[in-house]
VEXFI-693517 format. One record per residue (C-alpha): residue number from 0; x, y, z. Coordinates in steps of 0.25 Angstrom, whole numbers, padded with zeros to 4 digits, m for minus. Layout:
<recs>
rec seq:NUM	x:X	y:Y	z:Z
...
</recs>
This chain:
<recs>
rec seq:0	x:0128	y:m0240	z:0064
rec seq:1	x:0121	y:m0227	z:0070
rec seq:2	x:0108	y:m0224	z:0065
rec seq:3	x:0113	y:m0208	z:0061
rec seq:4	x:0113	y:m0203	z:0047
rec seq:5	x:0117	y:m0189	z:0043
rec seq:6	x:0109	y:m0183	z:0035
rec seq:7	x:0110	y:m0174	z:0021
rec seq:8	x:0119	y:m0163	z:0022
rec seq:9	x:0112	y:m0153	z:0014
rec seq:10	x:0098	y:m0150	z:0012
rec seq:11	x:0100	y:m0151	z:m0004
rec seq:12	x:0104	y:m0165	z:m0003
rec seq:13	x:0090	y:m0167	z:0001
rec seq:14	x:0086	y:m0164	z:m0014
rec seq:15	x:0098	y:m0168	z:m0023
rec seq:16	x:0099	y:m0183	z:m0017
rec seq:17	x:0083	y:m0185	z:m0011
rec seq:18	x:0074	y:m0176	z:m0020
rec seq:19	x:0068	y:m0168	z:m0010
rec seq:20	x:0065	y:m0154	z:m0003
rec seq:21	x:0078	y:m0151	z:0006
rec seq:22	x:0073	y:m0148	z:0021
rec seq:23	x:0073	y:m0134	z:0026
rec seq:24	x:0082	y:m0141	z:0037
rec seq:25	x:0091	y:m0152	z:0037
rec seq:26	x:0092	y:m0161	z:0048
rec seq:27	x:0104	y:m0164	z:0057
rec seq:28	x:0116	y:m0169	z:0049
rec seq:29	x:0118	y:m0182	z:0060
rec seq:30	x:0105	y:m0189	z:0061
rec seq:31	x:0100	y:m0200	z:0073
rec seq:32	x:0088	y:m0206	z:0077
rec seq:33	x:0076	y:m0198	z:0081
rec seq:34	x:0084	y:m0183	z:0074
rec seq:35	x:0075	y:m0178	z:0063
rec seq:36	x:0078	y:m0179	z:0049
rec seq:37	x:0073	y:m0182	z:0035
rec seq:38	x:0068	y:m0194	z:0028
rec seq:39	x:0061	y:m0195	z:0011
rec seq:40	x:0049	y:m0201	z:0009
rec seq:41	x:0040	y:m0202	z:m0003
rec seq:42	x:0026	y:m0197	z:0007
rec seq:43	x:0022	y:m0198	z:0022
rec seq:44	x:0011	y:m0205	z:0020
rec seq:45	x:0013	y:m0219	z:0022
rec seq:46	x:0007	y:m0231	z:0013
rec seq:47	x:0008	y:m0247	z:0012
rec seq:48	x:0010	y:m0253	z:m0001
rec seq:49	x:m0005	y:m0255	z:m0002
rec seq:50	x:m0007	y:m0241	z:0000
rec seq:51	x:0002	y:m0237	z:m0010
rec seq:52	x:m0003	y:m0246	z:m0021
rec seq:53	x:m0019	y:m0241	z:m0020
rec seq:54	x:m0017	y:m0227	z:m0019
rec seq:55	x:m0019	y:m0220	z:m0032
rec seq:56	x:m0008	y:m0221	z:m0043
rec seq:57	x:m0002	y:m0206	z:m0045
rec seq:58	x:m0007	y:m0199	z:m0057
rec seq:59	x:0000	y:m0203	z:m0068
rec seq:60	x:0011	y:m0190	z:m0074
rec seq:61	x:0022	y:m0190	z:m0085
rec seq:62	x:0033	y:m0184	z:m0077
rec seq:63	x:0029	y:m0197	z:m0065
rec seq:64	x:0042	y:m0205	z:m0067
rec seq:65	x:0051	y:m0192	z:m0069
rec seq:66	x:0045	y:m0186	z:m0055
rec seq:67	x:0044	y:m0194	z:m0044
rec seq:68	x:0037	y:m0191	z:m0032
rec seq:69	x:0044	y:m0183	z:m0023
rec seq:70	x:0050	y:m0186	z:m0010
rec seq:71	x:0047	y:m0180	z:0004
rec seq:72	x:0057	y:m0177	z:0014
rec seq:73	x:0054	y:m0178	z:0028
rec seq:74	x:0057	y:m0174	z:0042
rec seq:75	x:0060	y:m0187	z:0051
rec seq:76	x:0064	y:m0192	z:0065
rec seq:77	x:0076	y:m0202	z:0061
rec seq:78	x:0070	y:m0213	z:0069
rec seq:79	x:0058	y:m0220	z:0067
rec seq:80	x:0045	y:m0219	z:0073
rec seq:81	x:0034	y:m0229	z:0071
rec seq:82	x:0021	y:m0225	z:0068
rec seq:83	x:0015	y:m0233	z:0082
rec seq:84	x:0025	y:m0229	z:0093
rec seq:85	x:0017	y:m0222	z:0103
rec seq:86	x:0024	y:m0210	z:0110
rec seq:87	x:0034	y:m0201	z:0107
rec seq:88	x:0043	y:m0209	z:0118
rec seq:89	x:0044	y:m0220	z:0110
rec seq:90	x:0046	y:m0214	z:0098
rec seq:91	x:0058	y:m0208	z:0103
rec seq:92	x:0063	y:m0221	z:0107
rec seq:93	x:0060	y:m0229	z:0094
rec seq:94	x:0066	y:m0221	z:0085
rec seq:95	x:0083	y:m0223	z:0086
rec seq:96	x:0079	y:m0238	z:0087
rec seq:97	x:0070	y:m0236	z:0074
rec seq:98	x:0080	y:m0227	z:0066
rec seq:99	x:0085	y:m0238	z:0057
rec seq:100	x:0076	y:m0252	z:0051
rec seq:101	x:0082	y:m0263	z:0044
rec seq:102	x:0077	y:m0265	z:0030
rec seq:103	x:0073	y:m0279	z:0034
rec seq:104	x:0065	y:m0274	z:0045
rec seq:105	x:0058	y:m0262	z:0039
rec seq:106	x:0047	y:m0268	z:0034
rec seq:107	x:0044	y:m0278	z:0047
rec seq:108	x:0050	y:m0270	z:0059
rec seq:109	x:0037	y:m0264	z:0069
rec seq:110	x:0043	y:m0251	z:0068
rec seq:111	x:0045	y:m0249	z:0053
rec seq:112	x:0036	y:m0259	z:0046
rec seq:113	x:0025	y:m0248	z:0045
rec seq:114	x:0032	y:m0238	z:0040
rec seq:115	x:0039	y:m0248	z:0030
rec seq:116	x:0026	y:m0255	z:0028
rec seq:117	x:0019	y:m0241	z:0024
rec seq:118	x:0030	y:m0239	z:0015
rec seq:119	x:0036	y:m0226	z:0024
rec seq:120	x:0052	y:m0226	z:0017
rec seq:121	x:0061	y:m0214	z:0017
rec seq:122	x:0074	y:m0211	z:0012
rec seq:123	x:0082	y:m0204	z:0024
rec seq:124	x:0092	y:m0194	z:0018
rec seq:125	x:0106	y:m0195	z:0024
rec seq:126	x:0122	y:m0192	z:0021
rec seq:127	x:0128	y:m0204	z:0029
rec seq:128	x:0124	y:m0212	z:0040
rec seq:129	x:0131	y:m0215	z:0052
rec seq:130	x:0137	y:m0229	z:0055
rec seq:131	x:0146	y:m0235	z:0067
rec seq:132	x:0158	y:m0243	z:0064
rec seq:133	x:0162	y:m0254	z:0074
rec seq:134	x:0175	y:m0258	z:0068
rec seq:135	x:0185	y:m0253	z:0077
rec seq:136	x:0177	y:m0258	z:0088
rec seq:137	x:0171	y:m0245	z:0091
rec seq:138	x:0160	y:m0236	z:0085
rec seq:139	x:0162	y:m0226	z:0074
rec seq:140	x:0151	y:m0221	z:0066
rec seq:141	x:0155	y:m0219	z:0051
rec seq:142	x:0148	y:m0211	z:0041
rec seq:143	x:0143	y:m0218	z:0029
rec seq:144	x:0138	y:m0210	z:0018
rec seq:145	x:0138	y:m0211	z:0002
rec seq:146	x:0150	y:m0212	z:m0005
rec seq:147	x:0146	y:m0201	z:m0015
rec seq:148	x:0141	y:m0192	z:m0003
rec seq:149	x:0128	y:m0191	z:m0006
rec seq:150	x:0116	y:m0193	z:0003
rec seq:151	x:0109	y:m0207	z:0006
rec seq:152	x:0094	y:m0209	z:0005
rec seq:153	x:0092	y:m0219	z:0014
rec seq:154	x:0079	y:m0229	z:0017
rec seq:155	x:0071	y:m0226	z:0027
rec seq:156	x:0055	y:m0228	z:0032
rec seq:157	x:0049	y:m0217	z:0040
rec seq:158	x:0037	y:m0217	z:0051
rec seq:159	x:0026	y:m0205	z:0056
rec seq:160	x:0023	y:m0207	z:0069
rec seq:161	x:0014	y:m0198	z:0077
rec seq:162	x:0016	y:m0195	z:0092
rec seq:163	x:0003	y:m0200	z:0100
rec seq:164	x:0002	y:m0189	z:0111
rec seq:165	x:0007	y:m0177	z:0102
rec seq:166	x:0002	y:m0181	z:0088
rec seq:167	x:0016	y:m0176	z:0082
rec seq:168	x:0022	y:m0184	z:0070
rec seq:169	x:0034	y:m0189	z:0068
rec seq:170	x:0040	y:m0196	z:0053
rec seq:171	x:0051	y:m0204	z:0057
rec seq:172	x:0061	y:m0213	z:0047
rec seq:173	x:0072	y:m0224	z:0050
rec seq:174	x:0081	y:m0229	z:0041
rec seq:175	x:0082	y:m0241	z:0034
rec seq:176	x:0094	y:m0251	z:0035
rec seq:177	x:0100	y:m0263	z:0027
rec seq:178	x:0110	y:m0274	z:0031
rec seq:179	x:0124	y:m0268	z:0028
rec seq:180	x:0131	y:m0283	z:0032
rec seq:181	x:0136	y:m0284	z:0020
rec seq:182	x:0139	y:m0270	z:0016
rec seq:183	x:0153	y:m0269	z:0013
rec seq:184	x:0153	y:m0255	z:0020
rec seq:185	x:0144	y:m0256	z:0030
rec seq:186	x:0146	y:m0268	z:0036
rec seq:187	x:0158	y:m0261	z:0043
rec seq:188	x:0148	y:m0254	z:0052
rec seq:189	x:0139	y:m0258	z:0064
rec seq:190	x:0142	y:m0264	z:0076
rec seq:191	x:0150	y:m0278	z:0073
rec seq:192	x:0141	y:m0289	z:0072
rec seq:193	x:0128	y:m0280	z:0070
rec seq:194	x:0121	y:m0281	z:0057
rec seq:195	x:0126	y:m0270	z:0048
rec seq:196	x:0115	y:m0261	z:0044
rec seq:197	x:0113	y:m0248	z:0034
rec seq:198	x:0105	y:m0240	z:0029
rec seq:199	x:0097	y:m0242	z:0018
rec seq:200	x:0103	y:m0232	z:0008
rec seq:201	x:0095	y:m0228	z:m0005
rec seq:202	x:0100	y:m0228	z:m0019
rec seq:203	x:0094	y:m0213	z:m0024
rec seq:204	x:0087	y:m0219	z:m0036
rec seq:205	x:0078	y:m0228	z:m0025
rec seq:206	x:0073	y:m0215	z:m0017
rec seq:207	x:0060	y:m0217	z:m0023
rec seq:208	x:0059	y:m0230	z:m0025
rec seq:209	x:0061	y:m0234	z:m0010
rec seq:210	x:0051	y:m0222	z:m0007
rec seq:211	x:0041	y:m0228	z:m0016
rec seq:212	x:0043	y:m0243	z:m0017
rec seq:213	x:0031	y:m0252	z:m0009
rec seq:214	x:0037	y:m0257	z:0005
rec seq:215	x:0038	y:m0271	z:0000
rec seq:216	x:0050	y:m0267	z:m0009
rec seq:217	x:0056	y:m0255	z:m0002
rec seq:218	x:0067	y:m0264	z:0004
rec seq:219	x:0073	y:m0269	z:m0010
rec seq:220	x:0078	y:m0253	z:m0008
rec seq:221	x:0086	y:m0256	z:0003
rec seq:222	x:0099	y:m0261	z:0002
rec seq:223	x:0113	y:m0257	z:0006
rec seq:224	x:0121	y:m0246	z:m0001
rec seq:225	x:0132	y:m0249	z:m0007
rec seq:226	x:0144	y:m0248	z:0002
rec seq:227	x:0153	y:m0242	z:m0011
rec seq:228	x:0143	y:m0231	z:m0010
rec seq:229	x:0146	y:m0227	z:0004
rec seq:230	x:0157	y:m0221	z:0014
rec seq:231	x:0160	y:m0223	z:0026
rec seq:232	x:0169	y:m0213	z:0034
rec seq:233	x:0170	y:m0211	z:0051
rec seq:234	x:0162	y:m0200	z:0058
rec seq:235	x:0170	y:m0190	z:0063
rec seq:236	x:0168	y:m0189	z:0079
rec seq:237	x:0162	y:m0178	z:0083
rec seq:238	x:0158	y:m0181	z:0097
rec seq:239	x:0147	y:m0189	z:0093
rec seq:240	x:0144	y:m0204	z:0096
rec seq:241	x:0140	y:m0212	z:0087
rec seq:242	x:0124	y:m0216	z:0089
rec seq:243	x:0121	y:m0230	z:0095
rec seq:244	x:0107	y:m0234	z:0087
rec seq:245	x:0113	y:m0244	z:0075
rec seq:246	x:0106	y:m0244	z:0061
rec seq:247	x:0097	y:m0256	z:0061
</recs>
């Protein structure tokens, strides 16, 4: 499976299916590692478990449970971007390979585990996302997308890294995959004998929940999507090649 998405199609999507501020700019429709993006957070301003649980409790209001707190959406790099890399260079060169995390790995991989550990999720905003199928012995990527044609929030962890030499920063996000093995639809996909992977697809009424929950029980949120829920139809060619890097 290729790690390209496609992302919303109108900037009002952004508001009726996530809850937050449209861009003034949407992004390009076809994304792939290391092209800009968007991805939803609850803050920029990382904290472990510890953390969260001495800071002061919120005033306490009567409209609390009737308005949660809002959700940010950010500008990103597709690709992720560990806080200790040191030059620019490598940057460049880590991020395709660290476009996707294994759920089982998040919370242990060097590249991700700060960013897990510091409780750094997202939800990345996307249409459909782009998968190979090998079955007629050849590569053909496939779209898969919701049923209803709706837009996916999709799990994700997201890094800030600042260049050394030029003090820019850069937010960064991968997304975060499940085994699909035994998914009725996706285990059609990927290279035969490879692990079938997906991503981590969101039900709406767990936005918050994975935004907010300590990163000792994020991972109960990540599970596969139902494959009635989902469709599968061909890309049509249109001169361009399907993209080598597989989710992971």
């Amino acid at each position: 499976m290729s790690t390209q998405y496609e992302a919303l199609k109108a900037a009002e999507l952004f508001s009726t299916a996530f809850r937050v501020e449209a861009p003034s700019e949407l992004s390009e429709r076809q994304i792939t590692p290391r092209q800009p993006a968007f991805f939803i957070t609850r803050t920029l301003t990382p904290a472990t478990d510890a953390e969260r649980a001495a800071a002061p409790a919120p005033a306490p209001s009567g409209d609390e449970e009737k308005a949660p707190s809002p959700r940010l959406l950010v500008p990103g790099q597709f690709g992720l971007v560990p806080h200790w890399v040191k030059s620019a260079s490598d940057a460049r060169l880590r991020a395709p390979k660290l476009a996707t995390v294994k759920s089982d790995l998040a919370s242990t991989g060097t590249a991700f585990r700060d960013a897990w550990l510091n409780n750094q999720r997202c939800i990345i905003p996307m249409m459909a996302f782009i998968t190979n199928d090998h079955r007629n012995g050849k590569p053909i990527p496939t779209r898969i997308a919701r049923v209803d044609g709706l837009p996916m929030g999709v799990a994700g962890i997201w890094a800030r890294w600042r260049d050394p030499e030029t003090a820019t920063e850069l937010l960064s996000f991968a997304i975060v995959t499940v085994n699909a093995n035994a998914h009725a639809l996706m285990n059609r996909y990927q290279p035969p004998g490879a692990e079938k992977n997906m991503p981590a697809i969101l039900n709406e009424g767990a936005y918050d929940a994975w935004l907010n929950a300590r990163a000792s029980q994020a991972k109960e949120f990540l599970r596969a999507y139902p494959a009635q829920k989902l469709l599968a139809n061909p890309v049509e060619k249109k001169g361009r090649k399907p993209k080598p890097e597989s989710w992971m």
